[in-house]
N, C-alpha and C positions, 0 to 999 in steps of 0.2 A: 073671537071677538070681532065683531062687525066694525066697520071704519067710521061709519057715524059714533060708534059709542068710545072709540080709541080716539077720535077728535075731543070728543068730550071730556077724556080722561087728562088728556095732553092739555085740555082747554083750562080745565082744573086745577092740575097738576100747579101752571105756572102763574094764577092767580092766586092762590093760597102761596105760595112760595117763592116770586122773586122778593120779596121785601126781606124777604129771609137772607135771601142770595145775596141782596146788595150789603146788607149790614157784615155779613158773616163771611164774604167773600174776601176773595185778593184785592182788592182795592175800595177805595169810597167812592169814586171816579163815576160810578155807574156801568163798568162792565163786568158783566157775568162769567167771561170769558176767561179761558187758562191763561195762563202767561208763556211767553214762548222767550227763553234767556238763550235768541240763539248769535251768533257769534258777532260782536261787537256790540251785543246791549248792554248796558252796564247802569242801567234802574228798574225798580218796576214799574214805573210808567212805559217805560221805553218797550220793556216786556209785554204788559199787558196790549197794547199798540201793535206790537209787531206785526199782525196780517193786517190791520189799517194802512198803516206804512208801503207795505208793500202794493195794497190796493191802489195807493197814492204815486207807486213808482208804474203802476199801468198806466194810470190815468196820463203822466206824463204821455205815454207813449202813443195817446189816441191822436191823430189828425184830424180833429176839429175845431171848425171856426167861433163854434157856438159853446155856452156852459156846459160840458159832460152832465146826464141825467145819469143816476143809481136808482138800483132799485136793490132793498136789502128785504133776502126772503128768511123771516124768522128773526126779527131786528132786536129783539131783547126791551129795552128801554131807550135804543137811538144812539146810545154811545157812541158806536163804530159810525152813526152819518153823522155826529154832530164832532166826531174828531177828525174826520175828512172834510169836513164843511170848514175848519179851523186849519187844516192846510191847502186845501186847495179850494177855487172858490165852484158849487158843486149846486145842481137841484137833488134831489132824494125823493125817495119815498121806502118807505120802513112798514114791512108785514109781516104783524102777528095774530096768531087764533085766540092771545090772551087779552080779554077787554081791560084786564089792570094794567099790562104790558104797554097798552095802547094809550092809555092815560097819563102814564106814566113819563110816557116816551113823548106826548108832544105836550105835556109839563118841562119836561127835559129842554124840548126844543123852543119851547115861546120865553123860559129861564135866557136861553143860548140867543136869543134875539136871532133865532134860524127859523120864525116861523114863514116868513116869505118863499121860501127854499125849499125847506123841509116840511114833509109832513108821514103824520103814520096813518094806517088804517088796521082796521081788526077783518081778517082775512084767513082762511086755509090757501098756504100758496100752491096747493096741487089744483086748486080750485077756486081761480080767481075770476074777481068779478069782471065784466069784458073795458075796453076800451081806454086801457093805463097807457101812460107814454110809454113811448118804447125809450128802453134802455142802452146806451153806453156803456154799462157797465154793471155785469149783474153778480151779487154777492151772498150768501150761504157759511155763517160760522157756527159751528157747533149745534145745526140744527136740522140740516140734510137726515141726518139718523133717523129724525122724527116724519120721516116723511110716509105717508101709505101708501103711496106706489111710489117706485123710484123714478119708470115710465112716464109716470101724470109729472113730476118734477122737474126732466126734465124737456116734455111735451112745452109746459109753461112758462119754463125760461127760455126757449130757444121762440115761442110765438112773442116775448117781450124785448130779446135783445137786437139790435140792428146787425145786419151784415156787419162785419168785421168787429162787431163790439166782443166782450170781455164776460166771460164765465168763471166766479173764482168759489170752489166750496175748498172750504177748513173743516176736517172733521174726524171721527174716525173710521177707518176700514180694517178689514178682514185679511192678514195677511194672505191667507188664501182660504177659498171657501170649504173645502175640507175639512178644517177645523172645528167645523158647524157639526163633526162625525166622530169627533177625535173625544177617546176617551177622559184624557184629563184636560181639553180644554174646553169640551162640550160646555158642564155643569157650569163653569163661571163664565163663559160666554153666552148664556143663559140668563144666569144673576144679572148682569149687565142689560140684557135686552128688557128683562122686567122692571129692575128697578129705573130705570130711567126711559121706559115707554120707548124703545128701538124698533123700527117696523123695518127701515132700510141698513140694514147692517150686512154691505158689499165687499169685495174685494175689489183690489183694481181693476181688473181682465171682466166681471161683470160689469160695476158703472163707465167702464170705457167703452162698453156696447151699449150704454145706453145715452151716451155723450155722443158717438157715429152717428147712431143711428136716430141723433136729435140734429143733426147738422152742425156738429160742433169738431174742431181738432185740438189735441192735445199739445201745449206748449211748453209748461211747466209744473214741475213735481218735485215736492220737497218730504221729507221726513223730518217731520217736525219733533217726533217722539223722543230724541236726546236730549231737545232742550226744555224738557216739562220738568216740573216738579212732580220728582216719585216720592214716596216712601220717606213721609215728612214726618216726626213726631206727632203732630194731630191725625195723619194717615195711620199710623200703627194702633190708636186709640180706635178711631172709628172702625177698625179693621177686629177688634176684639170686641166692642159692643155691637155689630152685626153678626160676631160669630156668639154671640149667647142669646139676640133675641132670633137668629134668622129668620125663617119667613112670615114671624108677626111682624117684624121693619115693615113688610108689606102694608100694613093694615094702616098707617100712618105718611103721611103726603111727603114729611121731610123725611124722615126716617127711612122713607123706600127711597129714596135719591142718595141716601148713605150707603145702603143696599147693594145701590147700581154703581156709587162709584168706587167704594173699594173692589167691585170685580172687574171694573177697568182697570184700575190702577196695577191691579193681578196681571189682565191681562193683555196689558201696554209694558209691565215689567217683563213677562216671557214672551214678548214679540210675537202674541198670538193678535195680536190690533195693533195699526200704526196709529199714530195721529199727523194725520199728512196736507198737504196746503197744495191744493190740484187747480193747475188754471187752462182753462179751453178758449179755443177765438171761435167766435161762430163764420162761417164759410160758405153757409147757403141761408137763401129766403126759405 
């Protein structure tokens, strides 16, 4: 499959189906995003939030005189900038390839009275358009996977962030690349990469070659995979109605995102994926 026509599918994929996401997901809140119950969260706001939070406890840590700039590559509908816009005071800018995303998202934010602030655009961020502010703080939730080259990702992030600013991707990786060979993890490691459109699906020991070799150093790494929600009664359901239509799920926009996520869920349960929260400083121009 060519990357122009995998832009398009991805393009697709999340115009037909956030409205889905938002109604039928973890929260009404507007994030698409897993919840993360990890040690001192005690709601699901606080869960769903969790890498926000944390981006907010960088922010603390910049030495600047002036408003921190974000730039969120892959922003969903703006949640994660208009809930950092709501604890810290923050400019933004939110990029996705979905034109509904996009609407969506600065509806979100003229609602959040953040339109001075914030803003979105409809973008491929392996492939952006020239002359954005540069970043303070650049951010990646569950949407790094989608990228078609890992190289052009992080070519793009390291030309947007400033010296010493902030690289933070949440997403999943490959506990190790091998796996990509391994008899029983191949096949759902597979299922995964199709039904949810995965073009960069790394281990650590590759995207930390491609983090060096973007001028960036590793600072922090978490495993986030203990505090997800596995193996949920609605998981056990979707897990037997993709094992009787298998690969017609395919032929359907929600239904292949069903596809893909119970063969994560698979395999995030036998630690053949982590889901992990990786932050880099950048180091060089």
């Amino acid at each position: 499959m060519s990357n122009h026509t995998l832009s398009e599918k991805i393009q697709g994929f999340y115009n037909q189906n956030t409205e889905l996401f938002l109604k039928l997901g973890h929260s009404s809140e507007g994030s698409i995003h897993r919840a993360i119950w990890a040690y001192g969260v005690s709601d699901r706001h606080a869960a769903l939030h969790y890498v926000d939070d944390q981006i907010c406890k960088l922010l603390l840590k910049l030495h600047s005189h002036s408003i921190p700039h974000l730039v969120d590559f892959g922003c969903g509908v703006a949640s994660s900038l208009c809930y950092i816009e709501s604890q810290i005071s923050v400019t933004g800018l939110g990029i996705t390839i979905s034109e509904e995303q996009c609407k969506l998202a600065n509806h979100r934010i003229k609602k959040h009275e953040y339109s001075e602030k914030l803003h979105c655009i409809q973008a491929d961020f392996c492939k952006l358009p020239k002359n954005l502010q540069k970043a303070d703080l650049l951010f990646s939730i569950e949407s790094f996977v989608h990228a078609q080259s890992a190289g052009a990702f992080f070519h793009q992030a390291s030309s947007l962030i400033k010296p010493g600013g902030y690289l933070v991707i949440c997403d999943d990786f490959l506990a190790d690349e091998s796996l990509l060979e391994d008899e029983k993890a191949a096949p759902w490691l597979k299922r995964f990469q199709e039904g949810w459109l995965v073009s960069s699906l790394l281990s650590h020991q590759q995207i930390s070659k491609y983090a060096t070799m973007a001028g960036f150093k590793l600072m922090e790494r978490q495993n986030l995979t203990p505090y997800l929600e596995l193996n949920r009664p609605r998981d056990y359901l979707i897990s037997l109605l993709t094992k009787v239509l298998g690969k017609l799920s395919l032929k359907n926009s929600y239904s292949q995102m069903l596809y893909g996520g119970n063969a994560l869920q698979k395999c995030l349960s036998k630690q053949w994926i982590n889901h992990e929260l990786i932050v880099w400083q950048k180091i060089n121009d």
